[in-house]
C-alpha positions in Angstrom: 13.8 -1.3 126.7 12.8 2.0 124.8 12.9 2.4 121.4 12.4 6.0 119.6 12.3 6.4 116.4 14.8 9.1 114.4 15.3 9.2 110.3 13.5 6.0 109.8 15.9 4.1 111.9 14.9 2.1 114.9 17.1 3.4 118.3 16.9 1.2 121.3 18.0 1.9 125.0 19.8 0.0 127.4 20.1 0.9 131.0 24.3 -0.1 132.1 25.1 1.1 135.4 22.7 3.3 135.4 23.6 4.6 132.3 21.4 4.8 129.4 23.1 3.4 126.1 21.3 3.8 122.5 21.5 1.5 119.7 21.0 2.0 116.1 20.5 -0.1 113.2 22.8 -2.8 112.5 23.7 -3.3 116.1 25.8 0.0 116.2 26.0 0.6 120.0 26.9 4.8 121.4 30.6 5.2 122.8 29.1 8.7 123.9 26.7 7.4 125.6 29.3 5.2 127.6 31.4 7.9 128.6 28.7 10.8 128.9 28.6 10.0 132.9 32.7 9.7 133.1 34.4 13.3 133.7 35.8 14.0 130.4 34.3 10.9 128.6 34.9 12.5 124.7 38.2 12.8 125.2 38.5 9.3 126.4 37.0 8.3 123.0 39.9 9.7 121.0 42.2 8.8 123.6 41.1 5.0 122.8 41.4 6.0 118.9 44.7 6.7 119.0 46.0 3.7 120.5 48.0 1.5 118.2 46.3 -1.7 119.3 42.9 -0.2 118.8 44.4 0.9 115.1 44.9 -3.1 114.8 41.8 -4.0 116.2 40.0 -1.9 114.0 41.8 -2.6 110.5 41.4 -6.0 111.0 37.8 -5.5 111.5 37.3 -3.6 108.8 39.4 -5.8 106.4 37.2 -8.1 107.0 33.8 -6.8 107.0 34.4 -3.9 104.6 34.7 -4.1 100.9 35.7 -0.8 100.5 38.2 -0.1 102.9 41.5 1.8 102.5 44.0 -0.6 103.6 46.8 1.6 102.0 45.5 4.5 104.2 45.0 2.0 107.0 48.8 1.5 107.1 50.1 4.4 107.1 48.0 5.8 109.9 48.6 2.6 112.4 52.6 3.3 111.3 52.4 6.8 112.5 50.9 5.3 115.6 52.4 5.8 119.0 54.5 8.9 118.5 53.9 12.0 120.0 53.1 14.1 117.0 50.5 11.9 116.3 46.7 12.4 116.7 43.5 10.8 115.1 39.8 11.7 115.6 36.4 9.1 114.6 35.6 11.5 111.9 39.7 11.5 110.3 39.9 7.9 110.6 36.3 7.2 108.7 37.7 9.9 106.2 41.0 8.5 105.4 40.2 5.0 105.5 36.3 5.0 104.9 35.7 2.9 107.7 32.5 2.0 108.6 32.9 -0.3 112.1 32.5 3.8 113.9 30.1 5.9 112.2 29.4 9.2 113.6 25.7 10.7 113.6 24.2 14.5 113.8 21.4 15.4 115.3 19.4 15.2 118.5 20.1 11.4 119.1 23.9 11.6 117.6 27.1 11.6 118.8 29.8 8.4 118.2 28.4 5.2 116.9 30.2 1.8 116.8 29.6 -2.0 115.4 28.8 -4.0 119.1 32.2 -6.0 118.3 34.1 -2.8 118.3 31.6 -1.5 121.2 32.7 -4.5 123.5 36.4 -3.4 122.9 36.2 0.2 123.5 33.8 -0.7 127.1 37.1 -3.2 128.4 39.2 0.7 127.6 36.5 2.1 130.0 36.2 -1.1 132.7 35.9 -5.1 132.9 33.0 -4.5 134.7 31.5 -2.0 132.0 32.0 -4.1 129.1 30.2 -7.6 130.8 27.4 -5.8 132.2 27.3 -4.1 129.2 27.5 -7.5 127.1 25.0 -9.0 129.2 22.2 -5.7 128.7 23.1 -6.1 125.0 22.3 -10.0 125.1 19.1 -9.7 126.8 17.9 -7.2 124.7 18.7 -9.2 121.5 16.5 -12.4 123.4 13.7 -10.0 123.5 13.8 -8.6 120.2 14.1 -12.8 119.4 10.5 -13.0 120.7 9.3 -9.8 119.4 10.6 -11.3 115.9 8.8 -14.3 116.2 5.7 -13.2 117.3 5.5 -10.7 114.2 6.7 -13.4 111.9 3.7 -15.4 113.1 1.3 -12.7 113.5 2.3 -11.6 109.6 3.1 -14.2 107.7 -0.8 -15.1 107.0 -0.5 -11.8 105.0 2.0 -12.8 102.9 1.4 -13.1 99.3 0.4 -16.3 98.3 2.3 -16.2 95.7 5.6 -16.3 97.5 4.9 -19.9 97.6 4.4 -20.9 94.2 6.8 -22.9 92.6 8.2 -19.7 90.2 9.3 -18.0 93.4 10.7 -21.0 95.0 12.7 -21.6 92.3 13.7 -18.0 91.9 14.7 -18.2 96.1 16.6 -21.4 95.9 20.6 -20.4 94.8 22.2 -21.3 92.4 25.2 -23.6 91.9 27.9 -21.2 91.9 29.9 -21.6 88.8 33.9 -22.5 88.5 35.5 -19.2 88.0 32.9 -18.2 91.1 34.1 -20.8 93.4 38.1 -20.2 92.2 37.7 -16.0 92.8 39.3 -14.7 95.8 36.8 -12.9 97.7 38.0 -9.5 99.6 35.7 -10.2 102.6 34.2 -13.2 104.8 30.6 -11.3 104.2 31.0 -11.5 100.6 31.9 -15.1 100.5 28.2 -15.4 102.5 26.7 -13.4 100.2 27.9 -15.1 97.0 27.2 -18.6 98.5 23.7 -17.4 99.3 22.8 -14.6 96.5 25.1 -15.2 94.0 26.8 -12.2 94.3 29.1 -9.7 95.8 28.0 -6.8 97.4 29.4 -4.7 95.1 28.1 -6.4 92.5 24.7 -6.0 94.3 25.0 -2.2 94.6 26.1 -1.8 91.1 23.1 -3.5 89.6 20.7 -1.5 92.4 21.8 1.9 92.2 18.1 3.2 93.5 18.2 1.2 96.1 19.7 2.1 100.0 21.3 -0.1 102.6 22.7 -3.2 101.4 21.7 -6.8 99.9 21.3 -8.2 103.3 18.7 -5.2 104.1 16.5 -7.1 100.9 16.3 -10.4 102.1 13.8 -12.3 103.3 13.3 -14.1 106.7 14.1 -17.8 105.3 17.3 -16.2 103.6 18.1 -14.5 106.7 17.3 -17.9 108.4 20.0 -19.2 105.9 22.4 -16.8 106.1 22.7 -17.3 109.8 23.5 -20.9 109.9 26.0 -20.4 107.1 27.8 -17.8 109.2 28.5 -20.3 111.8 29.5 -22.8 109.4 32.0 -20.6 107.8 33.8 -19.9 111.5 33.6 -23.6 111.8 35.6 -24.0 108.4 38.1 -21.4 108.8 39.0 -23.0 112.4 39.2 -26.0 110.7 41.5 -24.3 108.0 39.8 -25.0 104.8 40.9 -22.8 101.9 38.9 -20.1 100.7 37.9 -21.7 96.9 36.5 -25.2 99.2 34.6 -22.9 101.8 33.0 -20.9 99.0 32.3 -24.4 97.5 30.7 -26.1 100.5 28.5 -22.8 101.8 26.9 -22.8 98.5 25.5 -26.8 98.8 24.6 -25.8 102.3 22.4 -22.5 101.1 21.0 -24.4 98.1 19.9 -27.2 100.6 18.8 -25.1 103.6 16.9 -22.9 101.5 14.8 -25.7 99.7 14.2 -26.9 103.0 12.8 -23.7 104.3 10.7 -23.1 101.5 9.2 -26.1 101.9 8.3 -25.9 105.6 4.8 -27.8 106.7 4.7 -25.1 109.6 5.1 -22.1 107.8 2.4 -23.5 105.3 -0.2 -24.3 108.3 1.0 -20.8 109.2 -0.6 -19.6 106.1 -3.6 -21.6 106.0 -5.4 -20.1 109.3 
């Protein structure tokens, strides 16, 4: 694994096939890179772009991962899809629908940048064998950077202020019981059903009330949030495969948070942690 470092933002390498892959922040994995050893790999990208499937694919991603998607844009490009007059490039599509599963970046280390879900989709476009040895590089880097997390989290968390302990900060980390016109609002986006279970708000409503800030709510939390939020994911797949309404899932994630979260805070081993 290499990792460079370009405007603040962490870019790691993975070797997949003997080609060299970046990824950026966020898990954004580099379709150019995946086609820059295939004869006439850029035009492959747009090629994949203009598919109507990969139109589908992509909507529905967005839709539910992006607040601030232009569904009404959204459907008139995929119903101009698949006739000859019709063409579509990454930098139109983030345009007209301000997508953000395929970001494009300038520079020395840019080129075409996708979310590793849409990744995986556009590397079955380019081969079956691509896309699982591709999966698998992608895996074992996240198991390393696993390790790498815990050992910094160990190494670090001596160094913490005390004072993220204390009984005013606790409180302050704990959620809090959603309220009823909370749990009864319909939420545009599975992520923001996480982040009002865990933070108590949208992230909309986040951005609104930090306009000085960059990146996102998620980008300000701390490790036993993060710890939180993770478990919560995998209970909200559970309960939507299980078919429970939006308003109960909202409902239930919020116990959970306010549960896991007083748990966490009051870990013995992150205490000892602190004491040596």
């Amino acid at each position: 694994m290499v990792v460079l470092m370009y405007s603040k933002i962490i870019l790691n390498k993975i070797k997949v096939l003997d080609t060299d892959i970046s990824i950026a922040k966020n898990d954004y994995i580099s379709l150019t890179d995946m086609v820059k050893n295939i004869e006439n790999g850029l035009v492959l990208i747009e090629k994949w772009l203009r598919n109507k499937n990969t139109i589908e694919f992509l909507g529905i991603w967005e839709e539910m991962y992006n607040v601030d998607f232009n569904s009404p844009e959204f459907e008139g490009i995929k119903n101009e899809a698949g006739f000859n007059r019709f063409s579509l490039s990454v930098k139109m599509w983030i345009q007209k629908t301000n997508a953000k599963g395929i970001v494009a970046k300038a520079g020395r280390y840019g080129g075409t940048y996708a979310h590793k879900d849409i990744a995986f989709e556009f590397a079955s476009w380019i081969s079956p064998k691509f896309k699982l040895f591709l999966i698998k590089e992608f895996q074992r880097l996240k198991e390393l950077e696993q390790k790498q997390l815990g050992w910094d989290i160990k190494r670090n968390l001596t160094k913490i202020n005390y004072r993220i302990h204390t009984d005013a900060i606790k409180e302050n980390l704990i959620p809090k019981r959603l309220t009823p016109s909370q749990i009864s609002f319909v939420y545009a986006s599975e992520a923001d059903i996480l982040n009002v279970s865990l933070f108590g708000q949208t992230a909309k409503q986040w951005r609104d009330s930090n306009p000085k800030l960059t990146g996102n709510i998620r980008d300000y939390a701390d490790v036993n949030q993060l710890v939180c939020l993770a478990n919560l994911e995998s209970l909200n797949a559970h309960f939507i495969s299980e078919n429970i309404s939006q308003e109960k899932r909202v409902e239930k994630l919020n116990k959970v948070a306010i549960s896991q979260m007083k748990i966490l805070l009051n870990d013995k081993n992150i205490k000892k942690l602190k004491q040596k």
